[in-house]
C-alpha positions as CSV (number, residue, x, y, z in Angstrom):
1,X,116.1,99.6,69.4
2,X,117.4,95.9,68.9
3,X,118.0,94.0,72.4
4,X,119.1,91.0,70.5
5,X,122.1,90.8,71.8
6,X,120.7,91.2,75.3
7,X,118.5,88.4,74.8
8,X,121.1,86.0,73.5
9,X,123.2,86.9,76.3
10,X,120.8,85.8,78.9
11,X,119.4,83.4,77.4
12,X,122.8,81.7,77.5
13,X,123.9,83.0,81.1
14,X,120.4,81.0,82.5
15,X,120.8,78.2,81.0
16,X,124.2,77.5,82.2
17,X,122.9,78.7,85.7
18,X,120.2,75.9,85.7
19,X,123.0,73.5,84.4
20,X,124.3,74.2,87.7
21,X,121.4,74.3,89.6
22,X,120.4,70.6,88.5
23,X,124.1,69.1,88.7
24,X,123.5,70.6,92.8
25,X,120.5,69.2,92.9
26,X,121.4,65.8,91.1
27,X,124.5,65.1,92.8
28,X,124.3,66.4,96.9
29,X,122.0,67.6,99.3
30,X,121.6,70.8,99.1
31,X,122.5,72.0,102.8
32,X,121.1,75.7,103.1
33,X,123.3,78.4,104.6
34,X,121.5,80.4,107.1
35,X,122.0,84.2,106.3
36,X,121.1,86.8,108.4
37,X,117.7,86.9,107.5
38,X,117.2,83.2,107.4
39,X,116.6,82.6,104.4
40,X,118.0,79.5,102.7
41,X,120.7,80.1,100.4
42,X,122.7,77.1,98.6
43,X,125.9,76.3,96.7
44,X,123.1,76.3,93.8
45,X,122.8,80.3,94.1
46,X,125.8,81.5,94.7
47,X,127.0,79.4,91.4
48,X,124.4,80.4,89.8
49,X,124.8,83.9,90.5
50,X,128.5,83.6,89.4
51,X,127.7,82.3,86.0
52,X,125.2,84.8,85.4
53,X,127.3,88.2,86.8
54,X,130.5,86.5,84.6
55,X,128.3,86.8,81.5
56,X,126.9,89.8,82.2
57,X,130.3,91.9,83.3
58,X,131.9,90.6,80.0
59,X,129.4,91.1,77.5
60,X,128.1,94.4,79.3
61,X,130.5,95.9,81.4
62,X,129.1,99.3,81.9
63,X,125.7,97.1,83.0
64,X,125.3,97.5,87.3
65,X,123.3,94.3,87.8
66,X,120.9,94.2,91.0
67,X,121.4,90.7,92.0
68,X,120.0,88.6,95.4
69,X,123.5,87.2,96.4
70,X,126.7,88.7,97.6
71,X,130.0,86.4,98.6
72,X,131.0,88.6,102.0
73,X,130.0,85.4,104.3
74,X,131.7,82.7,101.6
75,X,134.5,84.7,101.7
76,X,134.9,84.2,105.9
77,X,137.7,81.4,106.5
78,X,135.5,79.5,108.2
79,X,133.5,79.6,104.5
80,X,136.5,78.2,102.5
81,X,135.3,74.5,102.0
82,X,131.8,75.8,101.0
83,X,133.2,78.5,98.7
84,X,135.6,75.8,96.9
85,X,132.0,73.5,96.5
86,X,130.5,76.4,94.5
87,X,134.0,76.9,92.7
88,X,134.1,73.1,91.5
89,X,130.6,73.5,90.0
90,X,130.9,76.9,88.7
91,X,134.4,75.1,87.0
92,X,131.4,72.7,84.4
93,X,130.4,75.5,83.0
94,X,133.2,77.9,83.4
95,X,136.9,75.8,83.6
96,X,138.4,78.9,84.4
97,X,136.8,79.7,87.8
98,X,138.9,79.9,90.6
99,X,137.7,80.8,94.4
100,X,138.4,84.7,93.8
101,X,137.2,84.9,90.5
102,X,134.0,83.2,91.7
103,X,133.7,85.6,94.6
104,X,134.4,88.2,92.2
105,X,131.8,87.2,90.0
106,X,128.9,87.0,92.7
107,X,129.6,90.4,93.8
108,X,129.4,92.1,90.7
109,X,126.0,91.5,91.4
110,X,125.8,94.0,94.3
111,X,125.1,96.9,92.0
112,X,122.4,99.6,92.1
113,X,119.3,100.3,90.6
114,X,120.2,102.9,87.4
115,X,118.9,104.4,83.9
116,X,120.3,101.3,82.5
117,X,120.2,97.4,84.9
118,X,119.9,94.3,85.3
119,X,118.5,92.2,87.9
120,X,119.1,88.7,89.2
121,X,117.7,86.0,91.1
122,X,119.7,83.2,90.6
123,X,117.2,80.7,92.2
124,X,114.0,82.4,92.6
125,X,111.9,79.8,95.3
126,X,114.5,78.5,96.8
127,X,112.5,76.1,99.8
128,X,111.1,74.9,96.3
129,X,114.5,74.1,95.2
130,X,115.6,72.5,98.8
131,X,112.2,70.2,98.1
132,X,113.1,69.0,94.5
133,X,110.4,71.0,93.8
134,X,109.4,74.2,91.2
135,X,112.4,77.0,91.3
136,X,113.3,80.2,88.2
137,X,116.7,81.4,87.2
138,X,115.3,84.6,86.7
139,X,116.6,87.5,84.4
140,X,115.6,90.8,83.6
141,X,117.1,93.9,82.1
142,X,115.5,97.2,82.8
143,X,116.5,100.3,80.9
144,X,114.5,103.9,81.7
145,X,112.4,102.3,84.0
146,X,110.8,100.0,81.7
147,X,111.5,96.3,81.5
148,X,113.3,95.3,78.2
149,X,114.1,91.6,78.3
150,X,113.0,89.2,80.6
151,X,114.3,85.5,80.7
152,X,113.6,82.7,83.3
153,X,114.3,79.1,83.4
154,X,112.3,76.7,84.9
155,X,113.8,73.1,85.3
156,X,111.3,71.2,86.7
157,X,108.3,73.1,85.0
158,X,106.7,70.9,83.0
159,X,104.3,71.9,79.8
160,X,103.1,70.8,77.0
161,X,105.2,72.1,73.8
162,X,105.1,71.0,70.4
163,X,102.5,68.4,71.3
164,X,105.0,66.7,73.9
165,X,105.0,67.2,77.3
166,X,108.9,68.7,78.5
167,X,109.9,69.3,81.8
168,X,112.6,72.1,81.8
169,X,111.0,75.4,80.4
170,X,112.5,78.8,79.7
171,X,110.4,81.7,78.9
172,X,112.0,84.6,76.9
173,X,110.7,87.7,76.4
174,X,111.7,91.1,74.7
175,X,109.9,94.5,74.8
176,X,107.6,94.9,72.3
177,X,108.3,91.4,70.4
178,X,106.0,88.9,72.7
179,X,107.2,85.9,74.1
180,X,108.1,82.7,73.8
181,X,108.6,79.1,75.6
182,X,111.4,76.6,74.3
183,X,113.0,73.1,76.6
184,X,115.6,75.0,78.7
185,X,117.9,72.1,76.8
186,X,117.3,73.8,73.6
187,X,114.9,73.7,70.4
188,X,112.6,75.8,68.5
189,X,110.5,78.7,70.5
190,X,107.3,78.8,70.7
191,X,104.8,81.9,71.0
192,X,103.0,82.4,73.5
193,X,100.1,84.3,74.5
194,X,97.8,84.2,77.7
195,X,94.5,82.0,77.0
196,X,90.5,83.4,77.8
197,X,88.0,82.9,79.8
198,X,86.5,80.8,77.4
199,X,88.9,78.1,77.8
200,X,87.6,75.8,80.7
201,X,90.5,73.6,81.9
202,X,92.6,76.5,82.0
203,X,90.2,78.4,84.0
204,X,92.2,78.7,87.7
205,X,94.9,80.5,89.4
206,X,98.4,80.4,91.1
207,X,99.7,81.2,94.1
208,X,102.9,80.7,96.8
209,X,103.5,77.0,97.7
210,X,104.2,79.1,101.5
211,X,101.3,80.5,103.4
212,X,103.3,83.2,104.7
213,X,104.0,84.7,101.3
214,X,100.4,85.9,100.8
215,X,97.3,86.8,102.5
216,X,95.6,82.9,101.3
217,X,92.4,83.3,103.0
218,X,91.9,86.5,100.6
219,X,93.5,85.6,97.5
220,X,90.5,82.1,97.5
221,X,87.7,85.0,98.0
222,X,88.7,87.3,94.8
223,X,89.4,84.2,92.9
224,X,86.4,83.3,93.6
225,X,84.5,86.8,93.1
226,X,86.4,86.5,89.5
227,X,84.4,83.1,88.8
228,X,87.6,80.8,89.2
229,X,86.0,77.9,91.7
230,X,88.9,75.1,91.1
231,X,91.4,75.1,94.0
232,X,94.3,76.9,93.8
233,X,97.6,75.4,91.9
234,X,100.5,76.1,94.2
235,X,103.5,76.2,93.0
236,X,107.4,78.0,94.2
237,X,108.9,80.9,92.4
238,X,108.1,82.9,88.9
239,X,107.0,79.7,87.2
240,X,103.8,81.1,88.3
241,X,104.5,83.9,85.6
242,X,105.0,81.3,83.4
243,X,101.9,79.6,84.0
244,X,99.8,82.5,83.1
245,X,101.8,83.7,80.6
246,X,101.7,80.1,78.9
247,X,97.7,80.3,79.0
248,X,98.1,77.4,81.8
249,X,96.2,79.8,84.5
250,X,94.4,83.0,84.1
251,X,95.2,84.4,87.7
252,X,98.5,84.7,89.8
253,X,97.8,86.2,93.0
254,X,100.1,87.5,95.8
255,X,99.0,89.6,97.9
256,X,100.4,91.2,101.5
257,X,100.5,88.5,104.1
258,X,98.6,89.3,107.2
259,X,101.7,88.1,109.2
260,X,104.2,90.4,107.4
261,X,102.3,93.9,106.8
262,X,105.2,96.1,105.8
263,X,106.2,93.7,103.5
264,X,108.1,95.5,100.2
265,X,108.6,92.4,97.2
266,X,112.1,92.7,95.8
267,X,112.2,93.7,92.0
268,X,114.4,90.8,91.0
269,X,111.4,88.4,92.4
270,X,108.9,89.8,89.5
271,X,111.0,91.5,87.1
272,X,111.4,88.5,84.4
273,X,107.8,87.2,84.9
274,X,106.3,90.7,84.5
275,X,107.8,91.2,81.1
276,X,106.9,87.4,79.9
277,X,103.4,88.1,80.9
278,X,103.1,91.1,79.8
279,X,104.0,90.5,76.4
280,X,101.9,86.8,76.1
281,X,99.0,89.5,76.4
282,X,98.3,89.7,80.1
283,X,98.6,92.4,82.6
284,X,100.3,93.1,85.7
285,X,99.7,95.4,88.9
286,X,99.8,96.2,92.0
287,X,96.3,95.5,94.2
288,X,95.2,98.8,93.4
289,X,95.8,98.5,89.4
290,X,99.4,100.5,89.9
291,X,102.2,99.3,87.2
292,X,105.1,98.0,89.5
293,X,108.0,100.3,89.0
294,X,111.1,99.1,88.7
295,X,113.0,102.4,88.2
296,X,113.6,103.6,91.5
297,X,115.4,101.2,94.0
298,X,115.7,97.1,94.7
299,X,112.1,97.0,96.7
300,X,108.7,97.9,95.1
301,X,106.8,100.5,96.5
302,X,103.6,99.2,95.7
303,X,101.6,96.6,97.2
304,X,100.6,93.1,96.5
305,X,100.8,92.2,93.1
306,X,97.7,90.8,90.5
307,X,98.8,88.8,87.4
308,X,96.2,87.7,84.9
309,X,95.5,87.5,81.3
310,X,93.9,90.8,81.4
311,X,89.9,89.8,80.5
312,X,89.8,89.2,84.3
313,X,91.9,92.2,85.4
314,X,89.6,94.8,85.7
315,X,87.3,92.3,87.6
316,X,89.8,91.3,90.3
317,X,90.7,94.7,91.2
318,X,87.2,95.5,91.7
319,X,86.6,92.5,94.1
320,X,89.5,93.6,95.8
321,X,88.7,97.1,96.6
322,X,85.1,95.9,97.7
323,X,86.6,93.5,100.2
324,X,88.8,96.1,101.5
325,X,85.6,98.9,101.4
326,X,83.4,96.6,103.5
């Protein structure tokens, strides 16, 4: 089965959510909203979120899409200013917004994992985002429990491509066709396809620019154990996927943080990336060499998650497992 239209369709709805993401980033401060669970959350993702749901309901109505955001606390009156901010950008890329119809659109991501979803994280890293720093619109669709397109942007990723270095990547991949990188502002795609051990200066891994998102102290000791004795690159969000997927690292490591033990990750922070990876010729699993399943609900029920170009796979699960034997 084609997803071409899928792909097209995203590719489109991210790159006008990055538009927006930049012009928030270019033009004010990006004050974060506290929600309930702390977390920061800007004008940048709910407009983003917006944009991306808008595409989504019209092209592919019948589509529930699992998304990070919902409007019920920009909808308070107390909210109305902030909600009119992400109106007036949401209006660039989309004239006809209007407060409802943004709320509208944001909400329509509240949907629930089925045969047939999407899933959304309209800035995926957001501290890096709130530090000028590496951030993903991140995009995947999911249809009988396996991941059919994947799409994230990167804005401030920069790579080399075509022989020139470009800042502003998005990675697009579809089941069973591999995947590509292109400039997020448009041009020809290039394959891409995880690199080997072989290749030296590629030779390290990724992890969380946040302590707190992974167990640090362990992820140093398998890289290690897997031969990889450069520090860590540390970098926000899925452009770690990217990074491995590009043949830039060979390793992306997250594993459960000693501070958080009952820790589930949410599907729409790995959905995208595990797709790109995937089909650049790496792997993807759990600590324990599970598949992460993204059939059954919004959290994973596995734990940690190992991303590598697949030579080393094998090798890092075994280092984990006799770290956690002894």
């Amino acid at each position: 089965m084609s997803f071409e239209k899928e792909k097209s369709v995203a590719i489109a709805a991210t790159q006008a959510a990055a538009t927006i993401c930049e012009q928030v980033r270019q033009t004010m401060v990006p004050e974060a909203i506290e929600k309930k669970d702390k977390s920061p959350v800007t004008v940048a993702d709910f407009g983003a979120q917006a944009v991306v749901c808008k595409a989504l309901a019209e092209a592919f109505p019948n589509d529930p899409v699992v998304g990070e955001e919902d409007a019920g606390e920009l909808k308070t009156p107390e909210m109305a200013a902030r909600l009119q901010q992400v109106t007036d950008y949401v209006k660039q890329v989309a004239p006809e917004a209007t407060p409802e119809l943004v709320s509208q659109w944001i909400d329509h991501g509240n949907g629930k994992v089925a045969d047939r979803y999407w899933t959304l994280d309209p800035i995926d890293g957001t501290k890096g985002f709130l530090r000028k720093d590496q951030y993903a619109v991140a995009l995947a669709m999911v249809a009988d429990g396996e991941i059919k397109v994947g799409v994230l942007a990167c804005p401030a990723l920069t790579l080399d491509l075509a022989g020139e270095s470009v800042t502003g990547i998005l990675f697009v991949a579809v089941r069973g066709e591999g995947a590509t990188m292109q400039a997020l502002a448009g041009g020809e795609p290039e394959r891409i396809k995880v690199t080997n051990s072989a290749d030296t200066e590629h030779f390290r891994f990724v992890e969380s620019v946040e302590a707190e998102h992974g167990d640090q102290r362990l992820q140093q000791a398998i890289a290690q154990a897997a031969g990889i004795t450069t520090d860590s690159i540390r970098m926000d969000s899925q452009a770690k996927y990217g990074a491995v997927a590009s043949g830039n690292a060979v390793l992306y490591l997250r594993l459960p943080s000693p501070k958080y033990p009952g820790y589930q990750e949410k599907i729409w922070d790995h959905a995208a990336g595990v797709l790109v990876v995937e089909e650049a010729g790496g792997r993807v699993t759990d600590m324990y060499g599970k598949k992460l399943d993204f059939a059954k609900a919004d959290r994973l029920d596995t734990t940690g998650v190992v991303v590598s170009n697949g030579e080393i796979h094998d090798q890092v699960l075994l280092a984990l497992k006799q770290i956690e034997d002894s």
